[in-house]
N, C-alpha and C positions, 0 to 999 in steps of 0.2 A: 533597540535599546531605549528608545524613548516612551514607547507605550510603557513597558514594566516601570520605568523612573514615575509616570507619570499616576500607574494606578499607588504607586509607595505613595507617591503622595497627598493621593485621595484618601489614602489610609489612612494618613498623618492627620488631616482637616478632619476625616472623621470620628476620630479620637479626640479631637480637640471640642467638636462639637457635642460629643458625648460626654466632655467633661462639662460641659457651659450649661447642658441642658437641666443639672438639679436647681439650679437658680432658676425661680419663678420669674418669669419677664415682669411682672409688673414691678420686681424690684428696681430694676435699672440697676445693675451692677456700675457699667458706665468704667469698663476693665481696660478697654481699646480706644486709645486715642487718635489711632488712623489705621485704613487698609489702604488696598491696590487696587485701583479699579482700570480697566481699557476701554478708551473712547474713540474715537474716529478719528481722532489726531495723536493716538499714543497712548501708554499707560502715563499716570495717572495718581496722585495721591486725594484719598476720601478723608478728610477730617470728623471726629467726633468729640464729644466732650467727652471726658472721664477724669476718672479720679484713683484714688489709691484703696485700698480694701481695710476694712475695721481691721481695731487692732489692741492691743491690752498696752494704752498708754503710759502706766505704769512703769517700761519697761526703762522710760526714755525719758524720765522727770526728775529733778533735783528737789528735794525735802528741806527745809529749813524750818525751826522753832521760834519761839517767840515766847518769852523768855529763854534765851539761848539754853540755858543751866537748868531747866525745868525737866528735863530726861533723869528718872531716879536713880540711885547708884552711886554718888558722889555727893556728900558718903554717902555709907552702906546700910539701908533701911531695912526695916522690918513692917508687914502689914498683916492688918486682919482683914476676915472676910466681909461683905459687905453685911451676910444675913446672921454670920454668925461671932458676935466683936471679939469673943475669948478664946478663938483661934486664929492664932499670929504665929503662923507657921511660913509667912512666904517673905522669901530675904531678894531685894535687890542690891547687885555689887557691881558697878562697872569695872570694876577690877580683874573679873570672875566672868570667863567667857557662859559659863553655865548658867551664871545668875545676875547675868546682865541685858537690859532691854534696850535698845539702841532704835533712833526711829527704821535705822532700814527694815525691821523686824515688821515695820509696817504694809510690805514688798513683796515679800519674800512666798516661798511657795507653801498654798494652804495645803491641809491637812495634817501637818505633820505632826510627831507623837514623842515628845509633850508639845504641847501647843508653842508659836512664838508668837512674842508681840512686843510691841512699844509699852511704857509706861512713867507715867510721870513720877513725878514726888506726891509725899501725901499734903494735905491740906492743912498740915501743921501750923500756918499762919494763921487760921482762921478769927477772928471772923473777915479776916481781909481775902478779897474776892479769889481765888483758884481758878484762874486764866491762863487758856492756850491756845495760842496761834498757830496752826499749824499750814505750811505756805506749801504747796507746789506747781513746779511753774515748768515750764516746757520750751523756754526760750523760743517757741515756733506759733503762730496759731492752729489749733485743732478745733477738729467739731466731733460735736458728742456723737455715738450710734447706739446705746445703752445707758441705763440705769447706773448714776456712781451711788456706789455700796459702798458704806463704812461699816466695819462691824466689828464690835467690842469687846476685849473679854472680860473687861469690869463692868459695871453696870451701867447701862447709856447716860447719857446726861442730863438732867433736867430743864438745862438751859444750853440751847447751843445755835449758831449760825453759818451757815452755805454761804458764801459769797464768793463770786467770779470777780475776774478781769478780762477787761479784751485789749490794757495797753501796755503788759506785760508789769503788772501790777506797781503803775503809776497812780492809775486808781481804780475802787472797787463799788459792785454794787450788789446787792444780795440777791440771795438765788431762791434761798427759803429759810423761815424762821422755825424752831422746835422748842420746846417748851412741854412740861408737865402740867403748867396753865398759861396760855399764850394770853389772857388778859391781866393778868398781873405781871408776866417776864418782861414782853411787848408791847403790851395794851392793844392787842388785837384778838380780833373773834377766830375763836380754831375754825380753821376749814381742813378737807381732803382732798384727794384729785376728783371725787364724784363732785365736787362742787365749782370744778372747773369746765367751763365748756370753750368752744373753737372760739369766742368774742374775748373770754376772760383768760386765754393760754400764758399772757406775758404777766398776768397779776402775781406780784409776791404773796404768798401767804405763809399763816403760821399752823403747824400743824401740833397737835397732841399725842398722835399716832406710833409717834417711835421712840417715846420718851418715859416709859414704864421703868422707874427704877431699879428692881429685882432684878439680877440674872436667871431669866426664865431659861428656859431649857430650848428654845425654837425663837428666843427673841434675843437676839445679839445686834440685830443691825438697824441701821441708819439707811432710809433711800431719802434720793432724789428721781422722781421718775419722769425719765424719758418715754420710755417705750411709750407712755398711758398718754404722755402730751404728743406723740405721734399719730397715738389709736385715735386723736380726736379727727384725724383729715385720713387717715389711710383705715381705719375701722379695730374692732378689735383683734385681730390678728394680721392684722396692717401686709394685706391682701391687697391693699389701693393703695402702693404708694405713689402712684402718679397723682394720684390727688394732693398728697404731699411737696410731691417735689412741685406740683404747678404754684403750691403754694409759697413754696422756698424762692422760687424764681422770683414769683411779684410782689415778695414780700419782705422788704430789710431788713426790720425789725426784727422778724420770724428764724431767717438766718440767722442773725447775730445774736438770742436767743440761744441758741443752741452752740455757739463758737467763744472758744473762748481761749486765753493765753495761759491764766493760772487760775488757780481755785484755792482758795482760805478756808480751810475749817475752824471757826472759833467756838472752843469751848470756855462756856461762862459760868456752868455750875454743875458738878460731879453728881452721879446718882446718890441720893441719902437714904433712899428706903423709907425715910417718915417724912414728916412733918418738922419736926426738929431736929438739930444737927448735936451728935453724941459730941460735944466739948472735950469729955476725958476719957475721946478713940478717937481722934481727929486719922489716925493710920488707915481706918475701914474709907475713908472717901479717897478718891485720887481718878484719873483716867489712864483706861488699856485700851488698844489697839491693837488687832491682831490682823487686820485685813484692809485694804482699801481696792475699790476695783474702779476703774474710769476707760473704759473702752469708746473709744473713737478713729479719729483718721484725722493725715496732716489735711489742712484747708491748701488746697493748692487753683480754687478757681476753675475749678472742671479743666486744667491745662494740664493733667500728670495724670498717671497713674501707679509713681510710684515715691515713696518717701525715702532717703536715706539718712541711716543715723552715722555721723560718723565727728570724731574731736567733740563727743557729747553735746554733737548740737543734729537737730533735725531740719532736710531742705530737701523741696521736692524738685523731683528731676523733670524741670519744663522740658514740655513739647508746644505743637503750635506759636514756635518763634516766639514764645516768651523767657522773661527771665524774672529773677528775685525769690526770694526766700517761698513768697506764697505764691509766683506766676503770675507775678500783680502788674507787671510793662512791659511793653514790649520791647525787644530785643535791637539793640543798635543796628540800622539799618533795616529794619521792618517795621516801618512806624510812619505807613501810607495812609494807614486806618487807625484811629482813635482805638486804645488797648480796652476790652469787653471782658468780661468774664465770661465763660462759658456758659451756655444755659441746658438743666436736664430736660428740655422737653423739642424736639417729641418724642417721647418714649418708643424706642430702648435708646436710640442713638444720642439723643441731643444732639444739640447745635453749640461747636466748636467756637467760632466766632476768632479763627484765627489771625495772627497780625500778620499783616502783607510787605510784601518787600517794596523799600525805597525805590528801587531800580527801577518799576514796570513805569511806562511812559502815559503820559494823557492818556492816548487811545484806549492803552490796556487798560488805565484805572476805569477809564468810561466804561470798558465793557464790563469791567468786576462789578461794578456798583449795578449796572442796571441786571446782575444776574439775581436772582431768588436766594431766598436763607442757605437751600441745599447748597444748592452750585457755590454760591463763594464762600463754600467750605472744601471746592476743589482748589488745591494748588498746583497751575499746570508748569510746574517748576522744575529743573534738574537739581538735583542737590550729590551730596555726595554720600546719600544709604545706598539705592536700589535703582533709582530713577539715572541712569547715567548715561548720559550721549552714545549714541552707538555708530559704526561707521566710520570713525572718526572723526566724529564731529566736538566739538568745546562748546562747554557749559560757560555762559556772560552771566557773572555775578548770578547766579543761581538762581536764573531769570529765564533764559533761553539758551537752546540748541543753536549754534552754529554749524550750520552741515556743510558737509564739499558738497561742490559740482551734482553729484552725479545720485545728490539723496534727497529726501524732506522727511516732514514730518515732526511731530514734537519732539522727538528725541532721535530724527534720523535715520528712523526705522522704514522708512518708506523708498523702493529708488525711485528715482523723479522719473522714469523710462513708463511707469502704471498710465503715466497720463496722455502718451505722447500715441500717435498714430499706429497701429500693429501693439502695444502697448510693449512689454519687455522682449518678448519673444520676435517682434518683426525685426524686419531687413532694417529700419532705419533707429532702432533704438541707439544704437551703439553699446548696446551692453548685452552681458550672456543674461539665455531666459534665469527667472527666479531661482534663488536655492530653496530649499523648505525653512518655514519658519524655524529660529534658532529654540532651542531647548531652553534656555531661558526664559524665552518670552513664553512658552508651552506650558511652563512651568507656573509661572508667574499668573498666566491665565485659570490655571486650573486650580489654582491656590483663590485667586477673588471670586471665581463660577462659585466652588463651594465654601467660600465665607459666606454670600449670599444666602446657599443652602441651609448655613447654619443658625442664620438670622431668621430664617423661616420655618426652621425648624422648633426653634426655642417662641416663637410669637405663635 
């Protein structure tokens, strides 16, 4: 019976690893934040860093305006085209689920036919400024893994600003400037991301690039580019990204950069299509939005690898005896060791950098500290998943095995009779020879042999 359980579940590991292996290792997915390994004193937990897997953050943000009242439809307008002013055929009505734009429209799923989107009021005040703030915030910290895309289905803006938060928008600082001429909007010289290299990745600049009044036919959107300020440490098809992550590691700035709570889109001046602003069609200017994308992951300190959303709030489910919103302290009662953030390197595993329990005594801490990075990522610990006293023995504050008499071992796995004269089987053990190792432990072994497999397989 135990052979056939035992090839099921090599089958099992090898399905598993068959699914791990489309991801190129040099990504570091960083999916696993512990396995089982068996040593000479018992199984065994292996710590690693990880995290949670990119994600269309979008799904999980709250939107708010600036001027609240600034969403058209109330009342009921009427607009013309941008190119063409004497067709005023398009009616907004918040009234009128048909012919109403609300920001969730900003959300919602692309494609669709007729298109949706947000839209403001038109620029009927003019020449007083046509300003909007548009806020969203994520109550949690995220870090970016993509490109945020806005994309318009009025005509871009001529003047508009990117700004982050990282203190859930207490305060803010810009991410990048746009502009149809960035030395008169800003008084800055246009650049692109070719004019950014690995020395100058944190410089703000002001770009001309997405700021083409017309609704061209292939030009609707707004970036901020990610991926290209990644390409700069991992290449262009970011093939290295250990080069990146070594950089994320030693670099705070660099991290923080890329992390953020909320993001402000301010728009400061509507696409006009000239030079001068039509006075008597002030309807042809206003702002649309039909799209915003922002893909990331919750920041949870390489201690999670997974986030949950739940009462519209997001928080990652620590592991490695941490706790808080991002995995940011350590856990009451594990707080031997000064709380770390995980680190991704060395690639694939990283270094967990997990908090240790109160309990373990002088001797133990001496010997945790004078182990190596790996090793005091083992926690030779009983807990109550997997690791559980066996024989009868009790778990001390989730610290140590307690065994009877007649066992040892780190989880009691062992009878004390191996060490004694004739070893279990003589005349003087006092105990019957061995049983066959338990199915469990069979189990368990054959699950960490081939996780091993799988890491060697994917490297």
């Amino acid at each position: 019976m135990i052979f056939p359980l035992f090839l099921t579940l090599q089958a099992s590991w090898l399905t598993v690893c068959q699914a791990t292996q489309h991801y190129p290792a040099t990504w570091g997915h960083y999916d696993l934040c512990k396995s089982q390994g068996y040593t000479e004193e018992g199984l065994t937990w292996y710590y690693m860093a990880c995290q949670p897997e990119a994600a269309d953050m979008t799904k999980y943000l709250k939107v708010t305006l600036d001027p609240p009242n600034i969403t058209c439809g109330d009342p009921p307008e009427t607009y013309c085209t941008l190119e063409n002013p004497y067709m005023c055929n398009n009616e907004c009505d918040a009234a009128t689920d048909e012919l109403a734009h609300p920001p969730e429209l900003m959300f919602d799923i692309v494609g669709r036919n007729p298109t949706t989107f947000w839209q403001s009021t038109s620029w009927k005040k003019y020449p007083k400024p046509l300003a909007v703030n548009i806020t969203l915030s994520w109550n949690k910290t995220i870090e970016l893994t993509d490109d945020i895309v806005i994309t318009f289905e009025s005509g871009r803006p001529e003047q508009m600003v990117l700004e982050k938060s990282l203190d859930y928008g207490r305060s803010w600082q810009p991410y990048q400037f746009y502009a149809t001429d960035c030395l008169d909007a800003f008084t800055m010289e246009p650049k692109t991301m070719k004019d950014i290299t690995q020395h100058t990745l944190l410089d703000i600049i002001c770009t001309e690039e997405y700021s083409r009044g017309y609704v061209w036919k292939n030009d609707k959107t707004v970036r901020f580019e990610i991926r290209d300020r990644f390409a700069l440490f991992a290449g262009p098809k970011l093939h290295n990204m250990a080069s990146l992550y070594g950089q994320l590691d030693t670099t705070k700035n660099l991290r923080d950069f890329f992390t953020i709570t909320d993001l402000r889109i301010r728009l400061l001046r509507p696409a006009t299509g000239a030079t001068m602003v039509d006075e008597n069609n002030l309807s042809r200017y206003y702002y649309a939005i039909s799209d915003i994308k922002v893909h990331g992951r919750c920041k949870c300190n390489l201690h999670a690898n997974s986030c949950i959303y739940d009462k519209e709030k997001l928080t990652c489910e620590c592991e490695h005896n941490t706790t808080g919103p991002d995995c940011g302290r350590c856990k009451r009662n594990f707080q031997a060791r000064a709380w770390s953030a995980g680190s991704y390197l060395p690639i694939p595993k990283g270094t967990a950098n997990i908090c240790m329990a109160n309990y373990a005594g002088p001797v133990i801490r001496q010997n945790i500290s004078s182990l190596g990075v790996a090793n005091r990522n083992q926690a030779r610990v009983c807990d109550s998943e997997l690791l559980r006293c066996q024989n009868g023995g009790v778990c001390v504050n989730y610290v140590r095995c307690q065994c009877p008499p007649a066992y040892t071992g780190l989880l009691c796995e062992k009878p004390r009779c191996e060490k004694e004269p004739g070893g279990c089987g003589g005349s003087d053990s006092g105990q019957a020879s061995l049983h066959p190792p338990s199915l469990i432990l069979l189990l368990l072994l054959g699950g960490v042999f081939l996780t091993e497999i799988c890491w060697i397989t994917v490297l």
